[in-house]
C-alpha positions in Angstrom: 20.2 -19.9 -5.2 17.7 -20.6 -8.0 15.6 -18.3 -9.7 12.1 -20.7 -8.3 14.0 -21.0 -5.1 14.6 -17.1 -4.5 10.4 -16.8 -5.5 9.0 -19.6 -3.0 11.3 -17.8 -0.4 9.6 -14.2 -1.3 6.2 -15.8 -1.4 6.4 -17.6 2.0 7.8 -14.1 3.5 5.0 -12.4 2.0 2.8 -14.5 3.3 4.0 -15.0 6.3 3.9 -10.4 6.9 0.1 -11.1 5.6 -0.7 -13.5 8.4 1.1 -11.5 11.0 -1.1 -8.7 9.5 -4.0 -10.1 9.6 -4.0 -11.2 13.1 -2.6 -8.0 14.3 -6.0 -6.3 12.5 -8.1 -9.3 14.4 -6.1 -8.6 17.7 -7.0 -4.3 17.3 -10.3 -4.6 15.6 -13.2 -2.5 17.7 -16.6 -4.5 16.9 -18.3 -2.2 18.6 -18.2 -0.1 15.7 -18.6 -2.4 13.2 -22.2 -2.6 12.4 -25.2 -3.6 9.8 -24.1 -1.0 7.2 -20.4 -2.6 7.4 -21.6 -5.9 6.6 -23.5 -4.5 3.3 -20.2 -2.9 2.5 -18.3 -6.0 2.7 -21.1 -7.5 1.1 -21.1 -5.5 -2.1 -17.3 -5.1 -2.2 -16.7 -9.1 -1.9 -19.6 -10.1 -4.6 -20.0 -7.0 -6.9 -17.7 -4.1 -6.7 -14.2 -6.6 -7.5 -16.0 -7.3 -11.0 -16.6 -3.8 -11.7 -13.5 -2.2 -13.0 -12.3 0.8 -15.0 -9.5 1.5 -17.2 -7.1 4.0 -16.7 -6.1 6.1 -19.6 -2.9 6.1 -21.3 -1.8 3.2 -19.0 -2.4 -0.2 -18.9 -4.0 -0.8 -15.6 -7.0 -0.8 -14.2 -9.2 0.5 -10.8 -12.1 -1.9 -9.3 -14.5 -0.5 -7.4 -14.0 -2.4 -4.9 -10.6 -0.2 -4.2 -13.1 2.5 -3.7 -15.5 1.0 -1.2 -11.9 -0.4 0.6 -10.8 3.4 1.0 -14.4 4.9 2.1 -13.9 1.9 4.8 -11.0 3.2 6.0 -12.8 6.4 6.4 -16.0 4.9 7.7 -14.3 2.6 10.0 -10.9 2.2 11.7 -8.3 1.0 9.4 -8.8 -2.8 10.9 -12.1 -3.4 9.3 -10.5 -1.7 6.1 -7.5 -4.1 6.2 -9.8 -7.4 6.9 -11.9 -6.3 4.2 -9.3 -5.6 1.1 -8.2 -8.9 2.3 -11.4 -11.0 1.8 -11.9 -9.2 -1.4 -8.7 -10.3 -2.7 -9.0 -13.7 -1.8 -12.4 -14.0 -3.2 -10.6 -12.4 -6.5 -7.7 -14.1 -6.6 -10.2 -17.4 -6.4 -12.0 -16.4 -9.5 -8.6 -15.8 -11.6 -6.3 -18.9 -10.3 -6.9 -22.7 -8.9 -3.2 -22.6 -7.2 -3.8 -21.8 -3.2 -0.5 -20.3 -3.0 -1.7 -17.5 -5.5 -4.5 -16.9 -2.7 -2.6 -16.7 -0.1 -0.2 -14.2 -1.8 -2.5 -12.0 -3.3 -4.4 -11.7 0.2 -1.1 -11.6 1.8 -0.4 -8.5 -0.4 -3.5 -6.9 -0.1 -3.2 -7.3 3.9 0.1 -5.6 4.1 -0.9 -2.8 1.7 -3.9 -1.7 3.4 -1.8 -1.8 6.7 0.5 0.8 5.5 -2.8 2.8 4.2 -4.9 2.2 7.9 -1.9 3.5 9.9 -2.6 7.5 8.2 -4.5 9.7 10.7 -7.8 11.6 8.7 
């Protein structure tokens, strides 16, 4: 196999965990305690908090504060509404950095399977 070959095959896997993800998040999540202050969190962390970033020293990398508000919604709420909501705000994110749609569905496919492995921890 080809170098390109071996990466469309990665990115259609990933993509393909992210879905199955994602739908196991919608299948779980609890509306019921999902409310007003949730949507102002998803709010800010979609439009604002992804801009706003700091560097970490000594390392070439960074922290948005949108990973912040992502963890106090796992706190907050159950780790469903945390994994729909790192997945918007990479999506949104990924939009503002690339016009290829396979770049969007990665990066939210990534974010989606990350968070999962985060919202299965017991606090």
């Amino acid at each position: 196999m080809t170098r390109p070959s071996l990466l469309k095959g990665f990115l259609s896997i990933m993509i393909t965990v992210g879905a199955v993800v994602i739908m196991l998040s919608l299948h779980r999540l609890s509306l019921a305690q999902l409310d007003w202050r949730f949507l102002l969190l998803a709010v800010i962390t979609i439009t604002i908090a992804s801009r706003l970033s700091i560097s970490i020293p000594r390392v070439k990398g960074e922290i948005t504060f949108a990973d912040t508000l992502i963890f106090l919604a796992i706190l907050l709420y159950d780790g469903e509404a945390a994994i729909l909501l790192a997945t918007a705000e990479a999506l949104v994110s990924s939009v503002r950095v690339s016009t290829k749609p396979r770049v969007f569905l990665f990066n939210a496919a990534q974010a989606a399977a990350s968070s999962r492995s985060l919202g299965d921890r017991e606090v």
